[in-house]
Each structure stands twice: as structure tokens, then as C-alpha cells.
N, CA, C and O atoms as a Tinker XYZ file with bonds, in Angstrom:
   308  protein
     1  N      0.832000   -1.172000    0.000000    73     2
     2  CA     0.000000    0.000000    0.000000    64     1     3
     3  C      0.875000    1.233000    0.000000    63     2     4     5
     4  O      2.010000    1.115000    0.464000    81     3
     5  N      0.403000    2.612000   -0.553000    73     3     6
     6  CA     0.872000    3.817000   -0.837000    64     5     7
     7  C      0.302000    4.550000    0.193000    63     6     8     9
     8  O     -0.825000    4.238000    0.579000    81     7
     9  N      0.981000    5.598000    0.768000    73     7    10
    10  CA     0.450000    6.459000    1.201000    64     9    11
    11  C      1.061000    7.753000    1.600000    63    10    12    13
    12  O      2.279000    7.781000    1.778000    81    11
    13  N      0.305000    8.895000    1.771000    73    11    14
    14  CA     1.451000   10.313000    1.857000    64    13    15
    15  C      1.053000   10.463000    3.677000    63    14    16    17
    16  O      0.183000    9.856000    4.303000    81    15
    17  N      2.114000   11.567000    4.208000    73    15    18
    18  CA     2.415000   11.471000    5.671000    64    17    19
    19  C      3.033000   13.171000    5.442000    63    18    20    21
    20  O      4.149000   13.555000    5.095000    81    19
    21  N      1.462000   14.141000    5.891000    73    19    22
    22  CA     1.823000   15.407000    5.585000    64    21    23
    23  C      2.415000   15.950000    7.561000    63    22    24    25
    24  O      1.881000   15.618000    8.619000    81    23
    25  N      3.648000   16.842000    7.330000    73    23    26
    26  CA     4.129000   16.927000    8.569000    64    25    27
    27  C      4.224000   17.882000    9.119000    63    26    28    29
    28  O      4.442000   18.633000    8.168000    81    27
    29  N      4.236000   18.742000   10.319000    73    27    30
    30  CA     4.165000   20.222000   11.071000    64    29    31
    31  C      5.640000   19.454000   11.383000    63    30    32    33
    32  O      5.803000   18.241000   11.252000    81    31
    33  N      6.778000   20.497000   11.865000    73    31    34
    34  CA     7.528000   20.641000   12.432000    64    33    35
    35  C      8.268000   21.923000   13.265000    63    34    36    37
    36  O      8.300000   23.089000   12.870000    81    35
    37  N      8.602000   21.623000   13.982000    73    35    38
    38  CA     8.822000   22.626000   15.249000    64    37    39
    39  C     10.200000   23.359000   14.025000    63    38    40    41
    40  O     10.832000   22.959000   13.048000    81    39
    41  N     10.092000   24.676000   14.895000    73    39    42
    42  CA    10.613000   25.697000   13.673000    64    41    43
    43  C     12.228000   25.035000   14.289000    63    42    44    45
    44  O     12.727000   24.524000   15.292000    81    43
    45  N     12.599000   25.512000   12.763000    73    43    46
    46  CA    14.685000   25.328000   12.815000    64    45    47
    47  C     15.014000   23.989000   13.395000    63    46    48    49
    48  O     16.095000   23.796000   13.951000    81    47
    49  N     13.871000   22.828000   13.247000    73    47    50
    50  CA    14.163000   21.620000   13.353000    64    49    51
    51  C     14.197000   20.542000   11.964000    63    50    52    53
    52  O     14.336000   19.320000   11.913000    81    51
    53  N     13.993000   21.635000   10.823000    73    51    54
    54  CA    13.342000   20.551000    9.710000    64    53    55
    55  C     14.691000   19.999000    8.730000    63    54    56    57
    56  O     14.606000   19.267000    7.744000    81    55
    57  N     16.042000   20.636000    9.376000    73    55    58
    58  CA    17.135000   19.408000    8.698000    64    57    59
    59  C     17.086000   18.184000    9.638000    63    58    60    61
    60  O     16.844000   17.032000    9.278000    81    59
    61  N     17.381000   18.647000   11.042000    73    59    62
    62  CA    17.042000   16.964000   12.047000    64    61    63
    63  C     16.321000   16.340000   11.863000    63    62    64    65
    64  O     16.679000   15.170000   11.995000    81    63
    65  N     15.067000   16.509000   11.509000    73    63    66
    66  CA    13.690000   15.915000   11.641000    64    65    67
    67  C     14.013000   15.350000   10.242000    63    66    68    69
    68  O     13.685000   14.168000   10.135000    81    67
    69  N     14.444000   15.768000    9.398000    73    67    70
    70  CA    14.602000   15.224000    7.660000    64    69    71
    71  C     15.502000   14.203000    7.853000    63    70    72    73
    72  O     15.076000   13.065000    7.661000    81    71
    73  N     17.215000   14.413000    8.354000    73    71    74
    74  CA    17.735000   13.148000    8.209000    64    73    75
    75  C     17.447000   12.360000    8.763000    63    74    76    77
    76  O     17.870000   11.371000    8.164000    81    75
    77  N     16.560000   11.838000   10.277000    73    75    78
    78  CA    15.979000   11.082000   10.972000    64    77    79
    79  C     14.799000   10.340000    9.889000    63    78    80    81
    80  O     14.849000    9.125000    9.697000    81    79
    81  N     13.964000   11.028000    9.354000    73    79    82
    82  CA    12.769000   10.432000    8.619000    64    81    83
    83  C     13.561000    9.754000    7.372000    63    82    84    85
    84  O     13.277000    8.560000    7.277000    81    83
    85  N     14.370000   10.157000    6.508000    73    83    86
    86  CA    15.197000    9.505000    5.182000    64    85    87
    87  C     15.631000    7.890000    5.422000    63    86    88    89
    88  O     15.452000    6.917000    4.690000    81    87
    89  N     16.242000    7.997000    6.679000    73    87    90
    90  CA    16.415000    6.486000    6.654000    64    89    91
    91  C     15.236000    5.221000    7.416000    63    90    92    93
    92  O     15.354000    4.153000    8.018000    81    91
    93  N     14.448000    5.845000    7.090000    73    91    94
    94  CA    13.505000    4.718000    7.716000    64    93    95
    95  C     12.904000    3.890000    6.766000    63    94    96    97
    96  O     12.631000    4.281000    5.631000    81    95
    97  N     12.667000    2.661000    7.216000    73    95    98
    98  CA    12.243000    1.754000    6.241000    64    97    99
    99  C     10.832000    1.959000    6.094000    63    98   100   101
   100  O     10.159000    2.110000    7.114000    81    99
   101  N     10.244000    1.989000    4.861000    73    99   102
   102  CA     8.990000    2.477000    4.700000    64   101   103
   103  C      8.916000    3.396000    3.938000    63   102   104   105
   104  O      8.127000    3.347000    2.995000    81   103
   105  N     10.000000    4.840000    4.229000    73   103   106
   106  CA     9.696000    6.187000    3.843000    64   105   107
   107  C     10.373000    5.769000    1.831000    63   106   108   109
   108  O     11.268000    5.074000    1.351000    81   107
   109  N      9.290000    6.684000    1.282000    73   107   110
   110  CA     9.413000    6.420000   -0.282000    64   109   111
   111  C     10.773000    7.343000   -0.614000    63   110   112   113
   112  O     11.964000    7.226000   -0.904000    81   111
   113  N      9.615000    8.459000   -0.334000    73   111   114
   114  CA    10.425000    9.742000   -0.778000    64   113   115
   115  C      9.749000   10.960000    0.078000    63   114   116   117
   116  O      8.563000   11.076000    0.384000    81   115
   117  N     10.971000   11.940000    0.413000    73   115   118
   118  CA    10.530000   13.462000    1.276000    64   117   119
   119  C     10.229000   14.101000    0.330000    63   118   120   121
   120  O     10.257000   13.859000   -0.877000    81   119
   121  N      9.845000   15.189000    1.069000    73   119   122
   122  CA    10.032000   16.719000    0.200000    64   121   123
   123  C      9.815000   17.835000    1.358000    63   122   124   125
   124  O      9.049000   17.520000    2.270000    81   123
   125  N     10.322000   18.891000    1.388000    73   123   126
   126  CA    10.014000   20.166000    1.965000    64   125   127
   127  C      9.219000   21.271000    1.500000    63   126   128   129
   128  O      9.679000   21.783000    0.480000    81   127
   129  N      7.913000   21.915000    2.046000    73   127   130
   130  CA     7.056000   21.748000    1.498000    64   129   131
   131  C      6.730000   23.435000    2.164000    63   130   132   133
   132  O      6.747000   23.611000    3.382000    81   131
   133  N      6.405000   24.740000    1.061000    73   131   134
   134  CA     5.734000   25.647000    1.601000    64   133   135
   135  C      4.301000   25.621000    2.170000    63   134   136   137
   136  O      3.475000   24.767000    1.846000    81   135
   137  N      4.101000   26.475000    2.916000    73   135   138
   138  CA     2.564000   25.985000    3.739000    64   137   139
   139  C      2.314000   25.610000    4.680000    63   138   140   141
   140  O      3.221000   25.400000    5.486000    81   139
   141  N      0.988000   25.355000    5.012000    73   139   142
   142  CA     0.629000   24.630000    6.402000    64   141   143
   143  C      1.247000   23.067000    7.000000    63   142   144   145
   144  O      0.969000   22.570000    8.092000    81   143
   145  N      1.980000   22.594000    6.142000    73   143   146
   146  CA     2.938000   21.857000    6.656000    64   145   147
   147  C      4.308000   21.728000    5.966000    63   146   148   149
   148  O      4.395000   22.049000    4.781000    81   147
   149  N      5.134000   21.382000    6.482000    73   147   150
   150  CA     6.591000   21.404000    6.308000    64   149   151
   151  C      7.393000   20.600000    5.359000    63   150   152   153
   152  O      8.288000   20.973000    4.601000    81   151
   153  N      6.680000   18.915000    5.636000    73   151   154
   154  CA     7.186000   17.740000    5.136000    64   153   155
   155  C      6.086000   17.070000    4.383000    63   154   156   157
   156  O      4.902000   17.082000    4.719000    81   155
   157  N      6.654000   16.407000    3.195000    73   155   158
   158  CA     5.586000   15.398000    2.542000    64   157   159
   159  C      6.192000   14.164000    2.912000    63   158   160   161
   160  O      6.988000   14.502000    3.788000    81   159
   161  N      6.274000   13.064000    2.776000    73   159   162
   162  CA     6.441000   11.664000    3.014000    64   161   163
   163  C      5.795000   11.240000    1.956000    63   162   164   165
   164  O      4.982000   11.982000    1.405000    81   163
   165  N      6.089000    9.782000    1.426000    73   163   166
   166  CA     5.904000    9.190000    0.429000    64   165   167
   167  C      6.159000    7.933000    1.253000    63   166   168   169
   168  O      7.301000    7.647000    1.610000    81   167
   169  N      4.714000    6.903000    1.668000    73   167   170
   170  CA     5.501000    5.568000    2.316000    64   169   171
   171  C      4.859000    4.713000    1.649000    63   170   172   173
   172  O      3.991000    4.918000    0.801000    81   171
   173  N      5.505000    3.208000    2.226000    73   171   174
   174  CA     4.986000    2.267000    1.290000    64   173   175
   175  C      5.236000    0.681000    2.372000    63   174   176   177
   176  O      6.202000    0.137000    2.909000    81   175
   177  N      4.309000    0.515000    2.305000    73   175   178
   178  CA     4.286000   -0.830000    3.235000    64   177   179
   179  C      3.365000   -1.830000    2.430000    63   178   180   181
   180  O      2.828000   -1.694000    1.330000    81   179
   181  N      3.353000   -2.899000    3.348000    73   179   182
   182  CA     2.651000   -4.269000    2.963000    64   181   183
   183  C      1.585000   -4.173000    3.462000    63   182   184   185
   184  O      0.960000   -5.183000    3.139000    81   183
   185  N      0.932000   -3.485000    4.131000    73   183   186
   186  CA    -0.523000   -3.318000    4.706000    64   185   187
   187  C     -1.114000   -2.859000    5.851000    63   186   188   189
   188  O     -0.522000   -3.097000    6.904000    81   187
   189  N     -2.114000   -2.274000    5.888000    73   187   190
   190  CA    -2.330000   -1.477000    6.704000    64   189   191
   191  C     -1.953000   -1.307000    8.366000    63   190   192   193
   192  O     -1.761000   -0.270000    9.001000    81   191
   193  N     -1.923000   -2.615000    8.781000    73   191   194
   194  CA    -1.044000   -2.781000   10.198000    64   193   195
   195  C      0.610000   -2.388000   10.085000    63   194   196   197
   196  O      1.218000   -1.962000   11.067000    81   195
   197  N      1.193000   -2.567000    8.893000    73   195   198
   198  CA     3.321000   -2.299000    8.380000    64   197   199
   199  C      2.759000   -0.864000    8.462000    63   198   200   201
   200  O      3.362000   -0.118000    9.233000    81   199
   201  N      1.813000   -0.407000    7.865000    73   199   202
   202  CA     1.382000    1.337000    7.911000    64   201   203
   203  C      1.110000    2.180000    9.137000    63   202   204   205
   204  O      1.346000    3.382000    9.265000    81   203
   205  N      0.578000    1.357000   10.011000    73   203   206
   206  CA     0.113000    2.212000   11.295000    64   205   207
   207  C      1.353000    1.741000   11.887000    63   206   208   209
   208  O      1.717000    2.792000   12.415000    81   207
   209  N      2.206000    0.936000   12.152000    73   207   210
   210  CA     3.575000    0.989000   12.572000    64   209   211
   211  C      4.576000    1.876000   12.250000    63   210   212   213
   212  O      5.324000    2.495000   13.008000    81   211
   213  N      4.501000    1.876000   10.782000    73   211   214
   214  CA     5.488000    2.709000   10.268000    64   213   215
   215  C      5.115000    4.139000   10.516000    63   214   216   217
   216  O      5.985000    4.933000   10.159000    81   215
   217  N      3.998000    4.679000   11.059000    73   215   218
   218  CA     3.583000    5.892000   11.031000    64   217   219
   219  C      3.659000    6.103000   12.459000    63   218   220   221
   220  O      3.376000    7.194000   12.955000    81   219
   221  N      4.139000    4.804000   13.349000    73   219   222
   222  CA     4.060000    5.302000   15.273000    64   221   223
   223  C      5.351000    5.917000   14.583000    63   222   224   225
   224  O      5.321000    7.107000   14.269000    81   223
   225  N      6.444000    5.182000   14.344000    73   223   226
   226  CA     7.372000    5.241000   14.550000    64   225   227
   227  C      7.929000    6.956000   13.960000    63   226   228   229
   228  O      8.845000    7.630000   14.430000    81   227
   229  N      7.003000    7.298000   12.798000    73   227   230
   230  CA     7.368000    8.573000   12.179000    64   229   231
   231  C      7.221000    9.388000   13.582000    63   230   232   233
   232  O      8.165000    9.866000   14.211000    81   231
   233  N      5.970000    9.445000   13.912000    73   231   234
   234  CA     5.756000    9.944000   15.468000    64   233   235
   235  C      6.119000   10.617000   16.160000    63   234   236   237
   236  O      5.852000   11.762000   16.527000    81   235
   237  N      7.200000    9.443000   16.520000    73   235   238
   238  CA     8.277000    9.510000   17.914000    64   237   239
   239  C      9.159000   10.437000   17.573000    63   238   240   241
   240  O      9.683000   11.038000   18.511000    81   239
   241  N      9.508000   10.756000   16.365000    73   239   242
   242  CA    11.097000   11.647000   15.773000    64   241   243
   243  C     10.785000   13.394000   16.626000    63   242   244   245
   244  O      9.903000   14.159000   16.237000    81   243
   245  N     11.576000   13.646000   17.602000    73   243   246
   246  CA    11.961000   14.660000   18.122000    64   245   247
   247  C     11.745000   15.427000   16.912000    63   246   248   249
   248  O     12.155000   15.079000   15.805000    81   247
   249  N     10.787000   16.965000   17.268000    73   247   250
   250  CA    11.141000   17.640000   16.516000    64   249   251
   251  C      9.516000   17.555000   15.464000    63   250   252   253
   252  O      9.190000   18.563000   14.838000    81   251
   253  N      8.727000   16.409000   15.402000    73   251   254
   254  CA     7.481000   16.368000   14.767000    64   253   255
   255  C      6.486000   16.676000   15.502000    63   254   256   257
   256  O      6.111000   15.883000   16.365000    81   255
   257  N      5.795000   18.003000   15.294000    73   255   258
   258  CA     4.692000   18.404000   15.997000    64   257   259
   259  C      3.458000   17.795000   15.387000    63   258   260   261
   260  O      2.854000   17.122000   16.223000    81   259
   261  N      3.125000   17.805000   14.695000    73   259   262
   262  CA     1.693000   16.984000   13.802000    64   261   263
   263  C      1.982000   16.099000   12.698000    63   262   264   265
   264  O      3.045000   16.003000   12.084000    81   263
   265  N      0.785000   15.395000   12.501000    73   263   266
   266  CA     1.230000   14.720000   10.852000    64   265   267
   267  C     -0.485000   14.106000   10.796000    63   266   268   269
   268  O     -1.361000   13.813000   11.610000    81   267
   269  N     -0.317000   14.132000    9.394000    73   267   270
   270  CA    -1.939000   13.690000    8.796000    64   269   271
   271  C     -1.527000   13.221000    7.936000    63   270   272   273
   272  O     -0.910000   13.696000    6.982000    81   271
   273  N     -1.972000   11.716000    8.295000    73   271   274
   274  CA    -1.894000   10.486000    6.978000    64   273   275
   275  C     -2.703000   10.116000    5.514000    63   274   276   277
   276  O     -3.841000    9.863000    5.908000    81   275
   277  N     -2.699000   10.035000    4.757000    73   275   278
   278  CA    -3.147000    9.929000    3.323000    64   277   279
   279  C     -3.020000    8.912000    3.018000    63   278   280   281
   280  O     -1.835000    8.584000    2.943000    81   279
   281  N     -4.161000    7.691000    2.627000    73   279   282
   282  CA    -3.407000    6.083000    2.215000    64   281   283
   283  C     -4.708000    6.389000    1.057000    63   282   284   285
   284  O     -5.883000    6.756000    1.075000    81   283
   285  N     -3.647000    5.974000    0.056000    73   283   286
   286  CA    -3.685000    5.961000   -1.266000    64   285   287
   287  C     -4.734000    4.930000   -1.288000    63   286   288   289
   288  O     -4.544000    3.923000   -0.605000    81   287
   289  N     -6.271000    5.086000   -2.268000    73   287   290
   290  CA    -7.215000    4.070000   -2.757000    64   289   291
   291  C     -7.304000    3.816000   -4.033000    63   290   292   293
   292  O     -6.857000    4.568000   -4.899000    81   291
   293  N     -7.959000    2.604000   -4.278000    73   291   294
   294  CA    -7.554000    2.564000   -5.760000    64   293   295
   295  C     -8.469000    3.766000   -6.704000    63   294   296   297
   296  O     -9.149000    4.642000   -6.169000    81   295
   297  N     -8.305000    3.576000   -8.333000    73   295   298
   298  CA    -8.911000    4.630000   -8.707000    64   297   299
   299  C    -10.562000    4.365000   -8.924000    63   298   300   301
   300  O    -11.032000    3.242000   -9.107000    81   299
   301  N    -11.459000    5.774000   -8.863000    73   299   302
   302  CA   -12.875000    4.582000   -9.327000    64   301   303
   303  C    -12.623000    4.265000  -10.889000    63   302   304   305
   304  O    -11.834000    4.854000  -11.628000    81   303
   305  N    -13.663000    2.967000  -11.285000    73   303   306
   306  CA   -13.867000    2.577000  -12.082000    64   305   307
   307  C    -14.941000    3.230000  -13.236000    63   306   308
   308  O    -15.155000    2.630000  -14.289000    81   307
């Protein structure tokens, strides 16, 4: 499964908070992002339980004040 992981971060924390999130297993791809949030995420797991794991763990990273998850559905038909 796909999904995006939009992020708040505490100000003059968003190089720490970036190299911490890059190496995690799961994360697709970042980006730094003007606006109401900071970080995009790009993750990718095996299913929705590898997803709500992989998203405690985004969590925990010192330095992440919010995050709102996006899991990708298929398209309609």
C-alpha cells in the first residue's frame, strides 16, 4: 500500500527531523514543502497494520509536531 504522511515541524528543526525520517524503512520519498505543513512523506508498506507501525514510529522523531496520513485508494472505475 501507498500512502502520503503530511508533517508540522517545530521551527529550525526541519534538517534533524529530515535526516531522521530519510532512513527509515517504509519512507518512499521526502520533500520540503511551503505551507501549512513542512514535510511530505511518500511511504509504502505491505498493509495497513506495516502502515500504522510505520507511522508510530514517524511519530516519535523529536522535533514532529503533527502529521496527517493519506493512504492511497484505488482509482474509481
Amino acid at each position: 500500500m501507498v500512502g502520503g504522511v503530511l508533517i508540522k515541524v517545530e521551527p529550525n528543526k526541519t534538517k534533524e527531523v529530515y535526516r531522521k525520517l530519510k532512513d527509515l524503512e517504509g519512507v518512499a520519498n521526502i520533500v520540503t514543502v511551503f505551507g501549512s505543513y513542512d514535510m511530505v512523506l511518500m511511504i509504502r508498506a505491505l498493509d495497513l497494520d506495516a502502515a500504522s507501525k510505520l507511522i508510530a514510529r514517524i511519530r516519535e522523531v523529536e522535533g514532529i509536531v503533527s502529521t496527517e496520513t493519506l493512504i492511497a485508494s484505488t482509482p474509481p472505475e
